[in-house]
N, C-alpha and C positions, 0 to 999 in steps of 0.2 A: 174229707180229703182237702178240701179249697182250707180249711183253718189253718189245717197242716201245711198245707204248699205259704199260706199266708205269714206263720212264724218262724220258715225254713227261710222266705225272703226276708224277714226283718232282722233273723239272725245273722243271716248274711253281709246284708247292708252295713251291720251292725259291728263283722268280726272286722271288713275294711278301716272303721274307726277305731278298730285298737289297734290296727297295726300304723299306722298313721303317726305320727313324731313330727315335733317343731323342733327345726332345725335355727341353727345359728349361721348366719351371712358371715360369712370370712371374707372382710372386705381387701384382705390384704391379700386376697387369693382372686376374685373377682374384679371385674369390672363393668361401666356402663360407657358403651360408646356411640360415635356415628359418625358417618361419612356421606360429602357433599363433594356435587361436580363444580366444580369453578371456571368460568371462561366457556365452559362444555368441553375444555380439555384434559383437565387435572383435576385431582382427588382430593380434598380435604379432609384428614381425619382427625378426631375431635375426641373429648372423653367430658364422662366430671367426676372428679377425684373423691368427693363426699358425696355419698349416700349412705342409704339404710333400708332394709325390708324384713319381710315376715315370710317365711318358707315353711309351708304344712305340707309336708309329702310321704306316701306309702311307700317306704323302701324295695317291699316287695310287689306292689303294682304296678310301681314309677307313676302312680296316681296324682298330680298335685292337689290337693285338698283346698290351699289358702294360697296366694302370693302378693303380696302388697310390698309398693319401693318405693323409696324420694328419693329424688334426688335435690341439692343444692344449687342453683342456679350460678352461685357466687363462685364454685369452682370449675366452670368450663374452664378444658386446658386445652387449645391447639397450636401448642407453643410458638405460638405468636400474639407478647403481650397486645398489640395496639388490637387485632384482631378479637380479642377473648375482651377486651375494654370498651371495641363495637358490639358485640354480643350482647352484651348487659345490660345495653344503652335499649333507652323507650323504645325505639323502631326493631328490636329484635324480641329480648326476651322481659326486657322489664326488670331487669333485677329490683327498678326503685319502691314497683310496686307486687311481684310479682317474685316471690325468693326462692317457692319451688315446686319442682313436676312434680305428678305423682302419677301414680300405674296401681290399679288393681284388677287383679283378674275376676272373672265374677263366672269362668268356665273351661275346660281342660275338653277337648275331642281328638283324641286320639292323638297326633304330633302339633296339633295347633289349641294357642289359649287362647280366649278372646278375653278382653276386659277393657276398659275407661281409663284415657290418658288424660290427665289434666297438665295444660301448659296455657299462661297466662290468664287461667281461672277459667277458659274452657275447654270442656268435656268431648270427647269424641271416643267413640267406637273403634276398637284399633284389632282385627286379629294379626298373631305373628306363632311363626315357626319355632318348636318347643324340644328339646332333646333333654333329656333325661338319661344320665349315666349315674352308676352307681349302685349299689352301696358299696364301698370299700371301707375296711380297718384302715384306720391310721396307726402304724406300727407304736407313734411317740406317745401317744393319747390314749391308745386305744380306744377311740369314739368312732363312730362311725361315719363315713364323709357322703354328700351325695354331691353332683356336679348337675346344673341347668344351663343351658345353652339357645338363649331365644335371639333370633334376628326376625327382623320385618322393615316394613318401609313407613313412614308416614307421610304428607303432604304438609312442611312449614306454614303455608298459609291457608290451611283450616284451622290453626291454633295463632293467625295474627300477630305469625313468627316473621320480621324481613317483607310484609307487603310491599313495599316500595321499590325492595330489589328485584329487580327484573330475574328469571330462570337464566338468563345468557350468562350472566353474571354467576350469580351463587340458584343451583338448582333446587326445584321447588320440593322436589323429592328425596329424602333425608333417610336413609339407611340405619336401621339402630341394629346395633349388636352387642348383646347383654350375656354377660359370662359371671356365674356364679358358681361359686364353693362353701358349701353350710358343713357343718358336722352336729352332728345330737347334741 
C-alpha cells in the first residue's frame, strides 16, 4: 500500500508539471509601477516603461511555477523629466552603476509570492500580494491569456534607494504595483 500511495504522490506532483505552460509577458498589456508620499501630503506615482520576465503558470491551478522580471532602471517615468534625472543620479538608484532591478520568486502560498528583489545590487526578501486570473481565449490569436496582479510595499532604504532624503520629504515606504498579461 505505502508503494502505491508513494507513485499515486509522484504521479500527481507529476500531472501538475504538464499542465503548467510558459507564458509570454505582454508588455504592452502590462505594467510595473509604484507609488510614494511626498511632503506626507501627495502621491507620486512612478512606472518603468522597459522590462522583461519569465511566467511558468498552471492555467488550471493558477499555480505559479517560475516568475522572474527586470526591469530597466534607465526608464523610470514620472513624468517629471528633472525628477526621473534625480532618480538615476548616485543618491537614488545608480543608474551609472547600477542599470537594473530584478524580482525572482522562489515561492507561491496561496495569494502571496515571496522571492529576492535586487535593487542596487542588494538583495532582500520581499513577500507581496498575488492574484491570478485567468485563462481566457483571445478570440484574435486564439492563445490563451493568463493575467497576474502583484502589489506589496518595500522600504527604499533597505536597497540604499534616496538615504539622504528624509521620509518628510519623499516616504521611505514605496508601494509597488505589478500588472501583467502573458498568453501561451
Amino acid at each position: 500500500m505505502k508503494k502505491f500511495l508513494s507513485i499515486a504522490a509522484i504521479f500527481a506532483l507529476s500531472m501538475g508539471a504538464i499542465h503548467a505552460k510558459n507564458f509570454t509577458i505582454d508588455t504592452a498589456h502590462s505594467s510595473v509601477g509604484f507609488e510614494v508620499e511626498h511632503m506626507l501630503l501627495s502621491k507620486v506615482n512612478g512606472e518603468f516603461n522597459t522590462f522583461s520576465g519569465v511566467l511558468d503558470i498552471d492555467p488550471k491551478t493558477k499555480k505559479i511555477n517560475k516568475l522572474e522580471g527586470e526591469i530597466s532602471i534607465d526608464s523610470v517615468d514620472t513624468k517629471n523629466a528633472k525628477r526621473d534625472s534625480h532618480l538615476k543620479a548616485n543618491d537614488f538608484f545608480d543608474l551609472s552603476k547600477f542599470q537594473k532591478a530584478t524580482f525572482k520568486m522562489t515561492k507561491q502560498d496561496g495569494d502571496k509570492i515571496y522571492g529576492d528583489l535586487t535593487i542596487r545590487g542588494i538583495t532582500k526578501p520581499v513577500v507581496w500580494e498575488a492574484e491570478v486570473k485567468g485563462p481566457v481565449n483571445n478570440p484574435k490569436t486564439n492563445k490563451q491569456l493568463m493575467a497576474l496582479e502583484i502589489s506589496g510595499k518595500i522600504n527604499r532604504k533597505d536597497f540604499q534607494v534616496g538615504t539622504t532624503t528624509p521620509n518628510a520629504i519623499v516616504s521611505d515606504e514605496v508601494k509597488v504595483k505589478i500588472q501583467i498579461e502573458a498568453s501561451e
